[in-house]
C-alpha positions in Angstrom: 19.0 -27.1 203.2 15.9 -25.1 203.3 13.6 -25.1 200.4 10.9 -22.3 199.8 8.0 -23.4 198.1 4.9 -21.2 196.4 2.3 -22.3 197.2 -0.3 -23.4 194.5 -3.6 -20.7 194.0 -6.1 -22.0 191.2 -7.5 -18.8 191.4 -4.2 -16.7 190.3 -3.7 -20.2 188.2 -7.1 -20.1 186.7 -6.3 -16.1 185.9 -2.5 -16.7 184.4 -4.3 -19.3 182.2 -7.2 -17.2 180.6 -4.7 -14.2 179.9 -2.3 -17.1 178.5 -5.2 -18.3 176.1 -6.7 -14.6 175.5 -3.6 -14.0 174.1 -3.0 -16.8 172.0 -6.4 -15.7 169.9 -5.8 -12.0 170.2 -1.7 -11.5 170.4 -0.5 -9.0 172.7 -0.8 -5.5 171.7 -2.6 -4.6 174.5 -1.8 -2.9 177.9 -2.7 -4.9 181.3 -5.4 -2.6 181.9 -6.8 -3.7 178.4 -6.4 -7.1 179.3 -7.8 -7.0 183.0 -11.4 -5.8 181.6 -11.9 -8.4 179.2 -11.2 -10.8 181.5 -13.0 -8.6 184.3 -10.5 -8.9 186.8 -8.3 -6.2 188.6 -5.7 -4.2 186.7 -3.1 -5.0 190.5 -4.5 -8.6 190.7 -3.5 -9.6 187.2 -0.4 -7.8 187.0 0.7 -9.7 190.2 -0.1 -12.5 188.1 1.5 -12.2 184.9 4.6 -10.7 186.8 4.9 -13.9 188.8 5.4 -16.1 185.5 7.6 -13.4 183.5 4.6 -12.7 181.3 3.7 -8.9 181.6 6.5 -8.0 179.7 5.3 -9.2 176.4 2.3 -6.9 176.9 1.9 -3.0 175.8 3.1 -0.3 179.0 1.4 1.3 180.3 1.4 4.5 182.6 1.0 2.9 185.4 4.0 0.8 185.1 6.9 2.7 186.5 8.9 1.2 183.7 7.4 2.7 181.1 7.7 6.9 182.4 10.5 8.4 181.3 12.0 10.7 183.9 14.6 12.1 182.1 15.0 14.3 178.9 18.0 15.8 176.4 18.1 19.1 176.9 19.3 19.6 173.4 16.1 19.4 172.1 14.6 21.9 174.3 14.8 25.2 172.3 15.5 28.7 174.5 11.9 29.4 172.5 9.9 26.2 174.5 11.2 28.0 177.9 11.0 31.8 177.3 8.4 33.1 174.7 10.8 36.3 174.6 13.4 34.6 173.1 11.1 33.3 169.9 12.3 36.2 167.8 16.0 35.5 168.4 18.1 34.2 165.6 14.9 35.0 163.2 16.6 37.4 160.9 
């Protein structure tokens, strides 16, 4: 039985620790982006990071994080007056 082993970076170490002990001082309502300039590291580099121990997800999202768009919408709260200006009068009276 094969066994796959990560292997062991102190660089993306050293970074998992300093956003763990940013965030012990400061909490966690910030976004990754937030995060990645105070520690002056790259937005992809530390989200690699914190996605690798589960972490990211007790942070703000943020618009890059495919997660966090919404690609759908009710059309029920669309009005006919949001698509065709024509129809603002309708129902007025």
């Amino acid at each position: 039985m094969t066994q796959t082993r990560m292997s062991f970076n102190p660089t993306v170490k050293t970074m998992q620790f300093r956003a763990w002990a940013y965030c012990q001082t400061h909490g966690t309502n910030f976004t990754i982006e937030d995060l990645a300039e105070t520690l002056n590291v790259q937005p992809t580099r530390l989200r690699r990071a914190l996605r690798d121990e589960r972490w990211s997800k007790h942070l703000r999202s943020s618009v890059l994080e495919p997660h966090s768009v919404r690609t759908q919408f009710d059309q029920s709260q669309v009005a006919a007056s949001d698509i065709d200006p024509r129809r603002a009068s309708v129902g007025a009276m």
